[in-house]
C-alpha positions in Angstrom: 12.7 -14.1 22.5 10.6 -11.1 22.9 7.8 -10.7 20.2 7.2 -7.0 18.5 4.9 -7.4 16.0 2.7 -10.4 14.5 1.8 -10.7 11.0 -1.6 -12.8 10.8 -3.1 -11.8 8.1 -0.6 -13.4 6.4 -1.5 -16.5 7.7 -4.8 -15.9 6.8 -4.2 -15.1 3.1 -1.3 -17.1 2.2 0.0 -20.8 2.8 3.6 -20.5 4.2 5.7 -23.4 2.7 9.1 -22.0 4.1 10.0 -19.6 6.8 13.7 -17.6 7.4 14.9 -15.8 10.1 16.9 -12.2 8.6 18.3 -9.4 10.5 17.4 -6.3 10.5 19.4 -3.3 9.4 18.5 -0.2 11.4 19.1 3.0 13.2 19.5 3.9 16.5 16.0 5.8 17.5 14.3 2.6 15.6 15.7 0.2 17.8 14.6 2.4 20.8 11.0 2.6 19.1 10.8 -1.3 18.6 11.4 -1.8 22.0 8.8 0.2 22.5 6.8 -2.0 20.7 5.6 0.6 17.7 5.8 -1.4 15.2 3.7 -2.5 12.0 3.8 -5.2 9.0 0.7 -5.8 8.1 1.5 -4.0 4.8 4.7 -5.1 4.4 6.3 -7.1 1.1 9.8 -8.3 1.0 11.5 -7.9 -2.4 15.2 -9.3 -3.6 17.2 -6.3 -5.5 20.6 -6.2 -6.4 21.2 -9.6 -4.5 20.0 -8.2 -1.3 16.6 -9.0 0.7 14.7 -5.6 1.6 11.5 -5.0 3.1 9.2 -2.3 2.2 6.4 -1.6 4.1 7.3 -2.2 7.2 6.5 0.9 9.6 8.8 1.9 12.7 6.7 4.5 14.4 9.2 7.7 15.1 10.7 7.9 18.7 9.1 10.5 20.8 12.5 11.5 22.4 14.4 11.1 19.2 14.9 14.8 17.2 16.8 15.1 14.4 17.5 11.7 14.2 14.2 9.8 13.6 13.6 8.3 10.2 11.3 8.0 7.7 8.7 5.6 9.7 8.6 3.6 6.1 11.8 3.5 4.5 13.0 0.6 3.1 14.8 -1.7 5.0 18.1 -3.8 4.4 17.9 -7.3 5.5 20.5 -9.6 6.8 21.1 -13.0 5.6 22.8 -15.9 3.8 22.9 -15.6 0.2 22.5 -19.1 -0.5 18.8 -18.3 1.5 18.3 -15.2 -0.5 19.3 -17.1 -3.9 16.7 -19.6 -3.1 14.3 -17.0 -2.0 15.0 -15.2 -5.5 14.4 -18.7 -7.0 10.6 -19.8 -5.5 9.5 -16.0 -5.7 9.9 -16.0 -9.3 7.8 -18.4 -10.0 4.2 -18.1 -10.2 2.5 -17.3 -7.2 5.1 -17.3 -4.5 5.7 -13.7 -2.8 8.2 -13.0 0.5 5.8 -12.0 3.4 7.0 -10.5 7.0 5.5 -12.9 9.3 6.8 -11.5 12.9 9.1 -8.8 14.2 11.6 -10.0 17.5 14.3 -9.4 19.8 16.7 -12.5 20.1 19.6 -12.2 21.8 19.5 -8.5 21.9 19.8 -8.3 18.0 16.0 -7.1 16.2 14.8 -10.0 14.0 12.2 -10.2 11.6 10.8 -13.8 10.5 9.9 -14.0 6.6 7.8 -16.5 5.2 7.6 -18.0 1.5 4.4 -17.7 0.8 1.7 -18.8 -1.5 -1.8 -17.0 -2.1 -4.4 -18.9 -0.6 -7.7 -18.7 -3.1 -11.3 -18.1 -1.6 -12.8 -22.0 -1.4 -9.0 -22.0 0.6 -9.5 -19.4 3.5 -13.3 -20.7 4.0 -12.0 -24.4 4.6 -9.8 -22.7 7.0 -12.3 -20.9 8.5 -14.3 -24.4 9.0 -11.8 -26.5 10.2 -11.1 -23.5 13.1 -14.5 -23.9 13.8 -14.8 -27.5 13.6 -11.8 -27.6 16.1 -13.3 -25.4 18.3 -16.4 -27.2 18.7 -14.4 -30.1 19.7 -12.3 -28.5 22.6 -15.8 -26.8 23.8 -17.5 -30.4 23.8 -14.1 -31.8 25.3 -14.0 -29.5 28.3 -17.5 -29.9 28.7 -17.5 -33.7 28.9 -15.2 -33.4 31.6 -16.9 -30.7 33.5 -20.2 -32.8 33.5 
């Protein structure tokens, strides 16, 4: 598995309760700038339409070789999956405070794959009790490898 992109901010805004693994439906100078590694989802929302998962967003930088046949670096883009997993991600979005968030971009297998998360905003008192237990943790591995240092 070869990792593209990384979404943390969405680990840092949102709990994940549930995460899915979708394909990715693209076109030919995309692939060749993902491999490159130009690729970016921090901004990126996944939405269901018309019974299929789509990600908006989501920016493929252009291929500097490609010509003609570069795309839009933002177009929306067609995801692959089950749709008893799109069904139940229609379901949980659609309640209150659930959203579809791109978590990472990959290669598997040769295929591009793009790791979605349902997720659930995270409120401020939230992300500062994250914040401290990070912290908290990180003043115990410091002590740890000091103890054995000493």
């Amino acid at each position: 598995m070869k990792l593209i992109a990384n979404n943390k901010k969405a680990y840092h805004d949102y709990f994940i309760e549930e995460k899915f693994e979708a394909g990715l439906v693209l076109h030919g100078t995309e692939v060749k700038s993902l491999r490159m590694g130009k690729c970016s989802i921090k901004e990126a929302y996944v939405r269901i339409e018309n019974g299929e998962a789509v990600v908006y967003g989501m920016n493929i930088s252009p291929y500097e070789m490609g010509n003609i046949f570069n795309k839009d670096p933002l177009r929306p883009k067609k995801l692959l999956m089950h749709k008893s997993e799109i069904r139940k991600l229609l379901g949980a979005s659609s309640e209150d405070g659930y959203t579809i968030m791109p978590l990472q971009v990959y290669f598997k297998d040769g295929y591009a794959k793009l790791e979605i998360g349902l997720a659930k905003g995270k409120k401020l008192y939230d992300k500062r009790q994250d914040l401290r237990k990070r912290d908290m943790k990180r003043e115990v591995e410091k002590d740890f490898k000091m103890s054995l240092r000493g």
